[in-house]
C-alpha positions as CSV (number, residue, x, y, z in Angstrom):
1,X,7.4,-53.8,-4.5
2,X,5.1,-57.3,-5.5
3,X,1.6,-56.7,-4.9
4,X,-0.5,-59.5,-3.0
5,X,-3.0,-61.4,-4.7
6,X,-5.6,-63.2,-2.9
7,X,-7.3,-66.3,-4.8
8,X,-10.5,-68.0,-3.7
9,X,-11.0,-70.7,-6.2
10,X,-11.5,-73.8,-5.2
11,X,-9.4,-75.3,-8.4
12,X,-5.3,-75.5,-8.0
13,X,-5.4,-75.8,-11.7
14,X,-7.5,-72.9,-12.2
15,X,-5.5,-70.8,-9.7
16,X,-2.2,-72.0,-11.3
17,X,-3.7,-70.9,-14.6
18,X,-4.8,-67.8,-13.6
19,X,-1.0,-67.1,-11.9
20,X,0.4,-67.7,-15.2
21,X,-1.7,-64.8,-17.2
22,X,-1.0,-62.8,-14.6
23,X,2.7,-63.3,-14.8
24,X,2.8,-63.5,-18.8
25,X,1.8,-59.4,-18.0
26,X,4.6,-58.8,-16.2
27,X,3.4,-58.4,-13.2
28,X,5.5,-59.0,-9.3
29,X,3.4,-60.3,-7.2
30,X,2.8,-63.2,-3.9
31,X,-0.4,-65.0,-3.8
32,X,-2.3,-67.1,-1.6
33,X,-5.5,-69.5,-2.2
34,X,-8.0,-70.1,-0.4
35,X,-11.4,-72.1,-0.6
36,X,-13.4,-71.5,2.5
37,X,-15.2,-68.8,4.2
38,X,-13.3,-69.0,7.5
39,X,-10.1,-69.2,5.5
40,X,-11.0,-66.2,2.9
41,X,-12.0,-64.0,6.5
42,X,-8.7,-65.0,7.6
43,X,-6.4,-64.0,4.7
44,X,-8.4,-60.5,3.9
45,X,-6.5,-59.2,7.7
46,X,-3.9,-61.0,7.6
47,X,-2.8,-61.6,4.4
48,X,-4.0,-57.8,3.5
49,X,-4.0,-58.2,-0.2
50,X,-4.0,-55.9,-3.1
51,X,-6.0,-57.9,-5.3
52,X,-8.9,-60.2,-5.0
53,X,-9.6,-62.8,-7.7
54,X,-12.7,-64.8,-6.9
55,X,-14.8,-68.0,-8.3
56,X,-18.7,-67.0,-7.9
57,X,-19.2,-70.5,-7.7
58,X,-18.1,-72.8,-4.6
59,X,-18.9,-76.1,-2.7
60,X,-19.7,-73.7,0.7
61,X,-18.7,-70.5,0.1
62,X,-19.7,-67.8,-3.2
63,X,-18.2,-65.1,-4.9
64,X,-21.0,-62.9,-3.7
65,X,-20.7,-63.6,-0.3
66,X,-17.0,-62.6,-0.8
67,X,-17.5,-59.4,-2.2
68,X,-19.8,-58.6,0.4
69,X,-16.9,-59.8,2.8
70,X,-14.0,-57.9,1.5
71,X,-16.9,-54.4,0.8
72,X,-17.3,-54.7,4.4
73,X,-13.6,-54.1,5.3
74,X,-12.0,-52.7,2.1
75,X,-14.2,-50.1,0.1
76,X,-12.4,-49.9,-2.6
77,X,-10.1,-53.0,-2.8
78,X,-9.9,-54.2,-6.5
79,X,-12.0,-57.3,-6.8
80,X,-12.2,-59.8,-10.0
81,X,-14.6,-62.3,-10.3
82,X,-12.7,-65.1,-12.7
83,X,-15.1,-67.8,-13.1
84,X,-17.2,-70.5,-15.7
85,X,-20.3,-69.2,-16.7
86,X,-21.6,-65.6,-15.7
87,X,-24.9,-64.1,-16.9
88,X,-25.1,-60.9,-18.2
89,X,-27.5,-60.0,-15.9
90,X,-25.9,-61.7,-12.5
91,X,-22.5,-59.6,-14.2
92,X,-24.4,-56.5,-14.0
93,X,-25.9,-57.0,-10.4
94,X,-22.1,-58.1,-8.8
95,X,-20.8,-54.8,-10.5
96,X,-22.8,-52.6,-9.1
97,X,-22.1,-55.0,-5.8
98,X,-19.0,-53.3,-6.0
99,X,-17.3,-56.2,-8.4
100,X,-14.3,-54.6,-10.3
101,X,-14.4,-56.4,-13.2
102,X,-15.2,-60.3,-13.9
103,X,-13.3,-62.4,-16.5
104,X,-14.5,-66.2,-17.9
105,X,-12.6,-68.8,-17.2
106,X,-13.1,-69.5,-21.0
107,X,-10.9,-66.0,-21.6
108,X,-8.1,-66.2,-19.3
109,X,-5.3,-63.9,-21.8
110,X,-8.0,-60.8,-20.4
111,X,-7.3,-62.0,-17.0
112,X,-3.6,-59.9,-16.9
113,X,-4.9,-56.7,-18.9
114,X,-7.9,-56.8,-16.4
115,X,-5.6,-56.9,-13.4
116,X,-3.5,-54.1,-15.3
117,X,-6.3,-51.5,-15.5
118,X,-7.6,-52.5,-12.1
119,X,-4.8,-51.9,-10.2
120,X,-4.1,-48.4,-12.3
121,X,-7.4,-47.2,-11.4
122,X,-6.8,-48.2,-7.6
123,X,-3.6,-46.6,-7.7
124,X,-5.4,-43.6,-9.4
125,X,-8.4,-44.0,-7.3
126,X,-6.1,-43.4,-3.8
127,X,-3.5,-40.5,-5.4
128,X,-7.3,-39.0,-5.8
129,X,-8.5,-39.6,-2.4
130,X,-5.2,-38.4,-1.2
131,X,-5.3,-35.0,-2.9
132,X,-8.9,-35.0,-1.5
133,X,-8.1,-35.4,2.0
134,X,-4.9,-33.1,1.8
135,X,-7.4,-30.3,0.0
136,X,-9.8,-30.9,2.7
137,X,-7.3,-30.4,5.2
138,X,-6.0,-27.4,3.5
139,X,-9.5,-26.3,3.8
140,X,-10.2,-26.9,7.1
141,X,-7.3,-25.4,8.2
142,X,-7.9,-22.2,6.1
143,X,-11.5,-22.1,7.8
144,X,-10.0,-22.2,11.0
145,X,-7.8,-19.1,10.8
146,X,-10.2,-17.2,9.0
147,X,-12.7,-18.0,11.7
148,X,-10.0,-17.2,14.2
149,X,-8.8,-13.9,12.9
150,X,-9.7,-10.7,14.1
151,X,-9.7,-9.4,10.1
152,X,-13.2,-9.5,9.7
153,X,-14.0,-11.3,6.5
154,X,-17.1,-12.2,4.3
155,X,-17.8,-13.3,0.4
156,X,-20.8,-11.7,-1.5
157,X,-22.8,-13.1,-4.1
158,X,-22.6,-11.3,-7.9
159,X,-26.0,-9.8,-6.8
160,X,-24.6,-8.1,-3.7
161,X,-25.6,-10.4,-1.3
162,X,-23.9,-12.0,1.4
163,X,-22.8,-15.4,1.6
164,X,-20.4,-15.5,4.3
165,X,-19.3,-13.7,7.4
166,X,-16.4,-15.4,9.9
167,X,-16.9,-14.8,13.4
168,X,-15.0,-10.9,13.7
169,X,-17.2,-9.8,11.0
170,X,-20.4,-11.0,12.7
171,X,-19.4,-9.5,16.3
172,X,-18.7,-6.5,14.5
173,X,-21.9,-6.4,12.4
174,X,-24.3,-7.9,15.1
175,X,-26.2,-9.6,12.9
176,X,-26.2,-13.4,12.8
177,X,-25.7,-15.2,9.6
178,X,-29.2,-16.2,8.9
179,X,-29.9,-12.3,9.1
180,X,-26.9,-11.4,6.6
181,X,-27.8,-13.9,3.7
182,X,-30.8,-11.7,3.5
183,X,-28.7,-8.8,3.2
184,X,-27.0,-6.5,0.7
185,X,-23.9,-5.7,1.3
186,X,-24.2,-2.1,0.4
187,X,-27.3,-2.1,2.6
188,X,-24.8,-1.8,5.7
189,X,-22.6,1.1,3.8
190,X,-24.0,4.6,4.8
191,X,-25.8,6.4,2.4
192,X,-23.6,9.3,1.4
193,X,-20.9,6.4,0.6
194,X,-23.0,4.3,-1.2
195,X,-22.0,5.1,-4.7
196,X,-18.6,5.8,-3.8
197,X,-18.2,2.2,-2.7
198,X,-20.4,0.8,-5.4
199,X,-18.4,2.8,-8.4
200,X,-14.8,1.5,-6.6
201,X,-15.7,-2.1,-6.9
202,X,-17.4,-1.5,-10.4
203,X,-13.5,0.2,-11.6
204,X,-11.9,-3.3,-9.9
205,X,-14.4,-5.4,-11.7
206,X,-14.1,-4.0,-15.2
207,X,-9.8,-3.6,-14.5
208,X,-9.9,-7.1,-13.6
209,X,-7.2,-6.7,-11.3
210,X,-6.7,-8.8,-8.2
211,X,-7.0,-6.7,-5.3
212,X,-8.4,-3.9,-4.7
213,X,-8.3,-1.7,-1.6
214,X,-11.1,0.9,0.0
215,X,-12.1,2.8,3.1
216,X,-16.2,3.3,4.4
217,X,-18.2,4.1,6.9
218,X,-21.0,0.8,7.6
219,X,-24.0,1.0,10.4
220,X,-24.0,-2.0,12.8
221,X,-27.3,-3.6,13.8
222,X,-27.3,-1.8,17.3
223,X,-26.8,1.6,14.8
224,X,-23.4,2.3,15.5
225,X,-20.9,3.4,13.0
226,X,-17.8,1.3,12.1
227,X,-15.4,2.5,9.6
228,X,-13.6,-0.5,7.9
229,X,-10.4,-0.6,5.7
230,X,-11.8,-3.3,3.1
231,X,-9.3,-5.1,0.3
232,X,-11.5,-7.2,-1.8
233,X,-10.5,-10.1,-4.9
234,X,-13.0,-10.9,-7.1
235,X,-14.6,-14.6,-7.8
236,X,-14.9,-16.4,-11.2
237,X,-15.7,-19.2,-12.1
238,X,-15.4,-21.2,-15.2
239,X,-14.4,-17.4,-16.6
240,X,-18.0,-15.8,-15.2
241,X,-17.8,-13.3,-12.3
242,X,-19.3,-14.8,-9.4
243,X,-19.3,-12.1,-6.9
244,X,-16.2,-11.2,-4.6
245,X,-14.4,-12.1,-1.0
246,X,-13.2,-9.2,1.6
247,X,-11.0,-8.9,4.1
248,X,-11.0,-5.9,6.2
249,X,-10.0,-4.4,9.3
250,X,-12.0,-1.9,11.9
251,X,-10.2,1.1,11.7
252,X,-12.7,3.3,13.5
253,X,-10.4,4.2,16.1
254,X,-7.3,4.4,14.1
255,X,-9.4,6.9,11.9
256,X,-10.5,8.8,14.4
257,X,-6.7,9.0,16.0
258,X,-5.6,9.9,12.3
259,X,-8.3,12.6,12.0
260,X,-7.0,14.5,15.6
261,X,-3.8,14.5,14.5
262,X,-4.7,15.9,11.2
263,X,-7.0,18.8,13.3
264,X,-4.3,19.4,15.4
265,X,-1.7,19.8,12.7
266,X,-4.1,22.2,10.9
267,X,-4.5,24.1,14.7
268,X,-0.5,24.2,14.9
269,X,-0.4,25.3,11.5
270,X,-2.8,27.9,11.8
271,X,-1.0,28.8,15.1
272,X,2.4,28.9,13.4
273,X,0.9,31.2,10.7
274,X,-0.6,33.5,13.2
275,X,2.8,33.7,14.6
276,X,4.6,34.2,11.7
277,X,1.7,37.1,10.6
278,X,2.4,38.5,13.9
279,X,6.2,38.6,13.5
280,X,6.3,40.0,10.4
281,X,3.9,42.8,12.1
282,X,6.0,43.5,14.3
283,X,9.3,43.4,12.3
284,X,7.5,45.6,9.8
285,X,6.9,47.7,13.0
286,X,10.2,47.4,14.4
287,X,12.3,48.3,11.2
288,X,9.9,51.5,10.2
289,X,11.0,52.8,13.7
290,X,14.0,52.1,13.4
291,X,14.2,53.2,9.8
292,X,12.2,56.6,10.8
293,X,13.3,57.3,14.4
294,X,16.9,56.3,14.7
295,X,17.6,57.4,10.6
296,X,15.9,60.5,11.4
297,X,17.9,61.3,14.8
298,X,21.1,60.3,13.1
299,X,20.5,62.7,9.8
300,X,19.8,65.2,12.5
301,X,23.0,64.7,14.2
302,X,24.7,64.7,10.6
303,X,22.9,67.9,9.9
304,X,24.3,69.1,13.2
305,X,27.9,68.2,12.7
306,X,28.0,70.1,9.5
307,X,26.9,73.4,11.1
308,X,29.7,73.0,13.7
309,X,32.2,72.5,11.0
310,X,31.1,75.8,9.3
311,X,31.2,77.8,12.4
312,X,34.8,76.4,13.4
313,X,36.4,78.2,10.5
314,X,37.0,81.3,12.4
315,X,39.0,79.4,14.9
316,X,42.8,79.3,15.7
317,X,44.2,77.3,12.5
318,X,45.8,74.6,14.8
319,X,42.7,74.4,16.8
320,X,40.0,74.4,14.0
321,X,42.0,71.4,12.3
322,X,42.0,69.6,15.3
323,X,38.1,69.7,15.7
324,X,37.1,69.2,11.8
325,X,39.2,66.3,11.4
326,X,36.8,65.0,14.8
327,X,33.9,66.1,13.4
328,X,35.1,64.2,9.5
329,X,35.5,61.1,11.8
330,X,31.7,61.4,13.3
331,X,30.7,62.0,10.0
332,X,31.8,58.6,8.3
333,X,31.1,56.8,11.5
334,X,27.2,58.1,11.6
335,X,27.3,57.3,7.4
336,X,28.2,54.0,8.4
337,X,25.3,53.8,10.9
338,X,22.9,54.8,8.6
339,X,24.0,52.1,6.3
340,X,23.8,49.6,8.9
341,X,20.0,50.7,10.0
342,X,19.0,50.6,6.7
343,X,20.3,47.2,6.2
344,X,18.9,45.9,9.4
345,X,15.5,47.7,8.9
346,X,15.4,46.1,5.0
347,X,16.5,42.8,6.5
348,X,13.6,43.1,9.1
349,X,10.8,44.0,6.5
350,X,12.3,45.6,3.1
351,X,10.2,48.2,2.3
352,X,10.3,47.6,-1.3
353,X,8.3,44.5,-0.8
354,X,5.3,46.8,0.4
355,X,5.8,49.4,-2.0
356,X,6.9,47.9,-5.0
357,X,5.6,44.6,-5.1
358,X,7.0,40.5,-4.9
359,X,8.7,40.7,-8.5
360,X,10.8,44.2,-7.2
361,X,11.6,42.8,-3.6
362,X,12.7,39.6,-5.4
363,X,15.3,41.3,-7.9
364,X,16.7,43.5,-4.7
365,X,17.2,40.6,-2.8
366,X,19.1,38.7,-5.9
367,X,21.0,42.0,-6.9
368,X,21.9,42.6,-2.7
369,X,23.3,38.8,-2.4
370,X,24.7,38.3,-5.5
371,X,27.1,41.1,-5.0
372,X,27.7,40.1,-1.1
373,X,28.4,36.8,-2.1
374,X,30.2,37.3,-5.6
375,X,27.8,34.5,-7.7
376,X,26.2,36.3,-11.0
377,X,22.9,35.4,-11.4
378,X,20.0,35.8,-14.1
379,X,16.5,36.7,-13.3
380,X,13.1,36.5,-15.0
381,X,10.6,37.8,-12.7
382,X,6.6,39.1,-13.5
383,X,5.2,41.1,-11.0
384,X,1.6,39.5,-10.2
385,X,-0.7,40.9,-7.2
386,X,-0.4,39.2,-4.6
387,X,-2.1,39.3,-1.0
388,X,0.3,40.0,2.0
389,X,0.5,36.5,3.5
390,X,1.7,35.0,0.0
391,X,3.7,37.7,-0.8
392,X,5.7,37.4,2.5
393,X,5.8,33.6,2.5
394,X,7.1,33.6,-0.8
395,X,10.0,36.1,-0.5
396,X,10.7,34.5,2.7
397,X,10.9,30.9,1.4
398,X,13.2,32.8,-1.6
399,X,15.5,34.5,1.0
400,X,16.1,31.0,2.4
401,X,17.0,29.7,-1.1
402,X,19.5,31.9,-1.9
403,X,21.1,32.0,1.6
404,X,21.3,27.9,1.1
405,X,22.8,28.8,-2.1
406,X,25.4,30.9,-0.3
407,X,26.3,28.7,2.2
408,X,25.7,25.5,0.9
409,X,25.6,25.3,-2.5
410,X,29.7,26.2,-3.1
411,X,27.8,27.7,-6.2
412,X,29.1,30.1,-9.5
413,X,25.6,31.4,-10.5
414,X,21.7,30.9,-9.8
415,X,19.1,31.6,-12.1
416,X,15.9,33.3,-10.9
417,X,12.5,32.3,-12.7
418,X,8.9,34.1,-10.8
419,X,6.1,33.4,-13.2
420,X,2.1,32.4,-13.1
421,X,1.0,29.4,-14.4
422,X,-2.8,29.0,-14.7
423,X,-3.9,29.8,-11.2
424,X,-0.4,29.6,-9.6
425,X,2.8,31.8,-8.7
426,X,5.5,29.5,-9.4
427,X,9.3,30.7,-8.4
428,X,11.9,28.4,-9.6
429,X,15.3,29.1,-8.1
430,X,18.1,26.8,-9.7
431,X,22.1,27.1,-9.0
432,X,24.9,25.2,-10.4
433,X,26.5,23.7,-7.1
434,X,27.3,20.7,-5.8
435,X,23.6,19.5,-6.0
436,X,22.0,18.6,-2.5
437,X,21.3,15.3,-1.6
438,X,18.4,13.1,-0.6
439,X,20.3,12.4,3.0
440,X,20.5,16.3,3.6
441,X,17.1,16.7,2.6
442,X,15.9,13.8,5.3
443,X,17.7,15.1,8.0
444,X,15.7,16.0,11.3
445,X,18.3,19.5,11.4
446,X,17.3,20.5,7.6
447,X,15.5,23.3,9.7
448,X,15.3,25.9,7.0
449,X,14.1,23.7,4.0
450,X,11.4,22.6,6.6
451,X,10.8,26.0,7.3
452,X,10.4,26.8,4.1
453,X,7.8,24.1,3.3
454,X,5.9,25.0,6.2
455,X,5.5,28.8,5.0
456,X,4.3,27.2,1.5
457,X,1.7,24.4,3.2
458,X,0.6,28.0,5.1
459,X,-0.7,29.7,2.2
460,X,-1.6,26.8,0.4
461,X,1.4,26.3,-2.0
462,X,4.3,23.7,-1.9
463,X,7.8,23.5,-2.3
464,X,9.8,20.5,-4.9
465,X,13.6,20.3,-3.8
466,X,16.1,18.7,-6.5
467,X,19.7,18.0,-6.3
468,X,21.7,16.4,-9.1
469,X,25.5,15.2,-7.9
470,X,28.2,18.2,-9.8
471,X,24.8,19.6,-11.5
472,X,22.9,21.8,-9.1
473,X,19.8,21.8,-6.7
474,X,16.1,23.2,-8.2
475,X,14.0,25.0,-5.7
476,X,10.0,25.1,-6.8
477,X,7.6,26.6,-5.1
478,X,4.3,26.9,-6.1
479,X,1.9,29.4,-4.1
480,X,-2.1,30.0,-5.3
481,X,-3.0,33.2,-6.6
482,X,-6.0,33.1,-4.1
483,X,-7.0,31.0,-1.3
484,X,-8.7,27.6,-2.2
485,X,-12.2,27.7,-1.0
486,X,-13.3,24.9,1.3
487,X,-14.9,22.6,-1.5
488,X,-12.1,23.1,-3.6
């Protein structure tokens, strides 16, 4: 596109002159001359030219006068005085005028060159202003949505202090922003948090990562306690830590939500354990009477059968055959009822588990299923004194393993592992099945692996569930030797 050169000179043959330099540097361009004031007013609106070149000297009009024209309306239109004489001094004073650059009539070749560099550094002058005004807007809008949010956010100094809080964070603060700038942040932070906080930003600072993410109680001005969820990025400049920006949210209530359900999980929990003690109780109750009463009543019957079948041998032959082949039959039917009540009273509380320990109950349970369901198995087992609670919870949680194994698992073998590691029980039963998968494992029905968690998160312990495709599942569970104190 040709620029638009206005010419006040008051000389055609100067002008023409002055268009031919111009053009020798390859420059597009329309002009216009001009000699008068009126005529020079008239051409800077409507003419609206890129590029002023100007005569100081005139019959009624000046080059000064000009300049002070085309300041008025265009700041930073390039203007070139191109004239006879100029002092050195007169040069300096239209410069700082706002003159672009002035050329002697005597020197014309400079006069393209000149009009070169003047329109670069317009051109340069306005992509400048232009990133200006965009970053401006880019930073006015910024300030307007951090004003507007509810995230409160503020910026401290290297020293601590505040430098700025948008409107959330001084509603939540109360304190107004000449009252911050005299404040630490850390000032707000309660005590007992104090160091926490301080050591948190001191690890981001010396990581130099870019965010960095932290939860505290702070003290309003009206001495209420807020608890904000804070993600901070430090500020450098020119590579020197400056201090650091925050943006955080007011989680008081969420916390507070978040802590009930945390105290009401550890009430259910408690609950459910209470339960589960009082079950067993009563199972352990339920299979010692059933093991004593009924076992007892039934060896008594057994003991009476056999006295009949000694004192039927004097009978007729027919007769007496008759009767101890009814008597055999209520023999091996109240064998078989024994069996049974011992199962069910083992299968209620097995009695070796009281007597004989974890690591005894454990290798009964593995010989009992094993042979039940057909799948060898090898076992390494320790005995290690346990407490009742983790000794039921964790031949409970192993029961449910292998019967997972047995229906589940479509397994050949399981391996049985009860050992203590530092302060731990750790039981580690792994079969060679089809391997469960992370879908079973997420299922809302998976009643029995939650149960089984839920009996370790009882005592304190946790169970790790594994399943590799063709290869297996691994069953960890780790139980502590004794209860964790409250600090630890």
């Amino acid at each position: 596109m040709a620029i638009r050169v206005l010419l006040l000179e008051d000389s055609e043959a100067d002008a023409l002159l002055a268009v031919h330099e111009i053009r020798q540097a390859g420059i597009e361009f329309d002009w216009r001359r001009v000699e008068t004031r009126e005529s020079f007013q008239d051409a800077l609106t409507t003419f609206e030219p890129h590029l002023v070149l100007a005569d100081f000297t005139l019959p009624h009009f000046d080059g000064r006068t000009a300049l002070l024209m085309t300041r008025a309306l265009h700041r930073d239109l390039p203007f070139i005085f191109v004239t006879g004489t100029l002092g050195e001094e007169l040069a300096i004073d239209l410069l700082k005028d706002g003159a672009t650059d002035y050329v002697l009539k005597t020197r014309l070749p400079r006069l393209g060159p000149a009009v070169q560099r003047a329109l670069r550094e317009q051109n340069e002058r306005e992509q400048r202003r232009a990133a200006e005004d965009a970053h401006r807007e880019a930073l006015e809008r910024y300030r307007q949505v951090v004003e507007n949010t509810t995230e409160v956010v503020y910026s401290v100094d290297r020293e601590g202090f505040f430098t700025y809080a948008n409107r959330a964070g001084l509603r939540l603060s109360g304190y107004s922003m000449g009252e911050l700038w005299r404040l630490r942040y850390s000032e707000l932070v309660l005590p007992d948090h104090r160091e926490r906080v301080r050591r948190h930003y001191l690890r981001h600072y010396l990581s130099g990562s870019l965010a960095s993410n932290v939860e505290f109680p702070f003290k309003t001005k009206q001495g209420e306690v807020r608890w904000l969820a804070a993600s901070a990025a430090l500020i450098f400049e020119e590579g020197e830590y400056r201090g650091f920006h925050v943006i955080a949210r007011d989680i008081t209530e969420q916390r507070a939500y978040r802590e009930e359900i945390l105290r009401t999980s550890e009430q259910l929990r408690a609950l459910a354990a209470r339960l589960q003690s009082v079950r067993e109780d009563e199972q352990t109750r339920i299979a010692r009477e059933i093991h004593d009463e009924l076992g007892q009543a039934l060896t008594g019957l057994k003991i009476d059968l056999v006295w009949m079948a000694r004192r039927l041998k004097g009978f007729p032959a027919e007769e007496g055959k008759i009767l101890l082949q009814k008597i055999a039959s209520m023999e091996t039917l109240i064998d078989e009822t024994i069996r049974t009540v011992r199962r069910i009273s083992s299968e209620l509380r097995p009695g070796v588990l009281d007597d004989l320990g974890l690591a005894a109950a454990i290798e009964w349970q593995t010989r009992e299923l094993s042979e039940r369901a057909g799948i060898k198995y090898s076992l390494e087992a320790k005995d290690v004194t346990l407490d009742r609670d983790r000794a039921t919870a964790m031949f409970r949680i192993f029961q449910e393993a292998l019967t997972n194994v047995i229906r589940h698992a479509s397994a050949t073998s399981v391996a049985v592992r009860l050992r203590q590691v530092d302060e731990e029980l750790v039981l580690v039963v792994k079969d060679d099945g089809r391997g469960i998968t992370d879908e079973e494992m997420g299922r809302h029905t998976s009643i029995g692996l939650l149960g089984m968690k839920e009996r370790a998160l009882m005592v304190g312990g946790s169970v790790d569930i594994k399943g590799s495709p063709g290869k297996g599942t691994t069953v960890t569970v780790r139980v502590p030797l004794q209860e964790k104190s409250a600090g630890g």
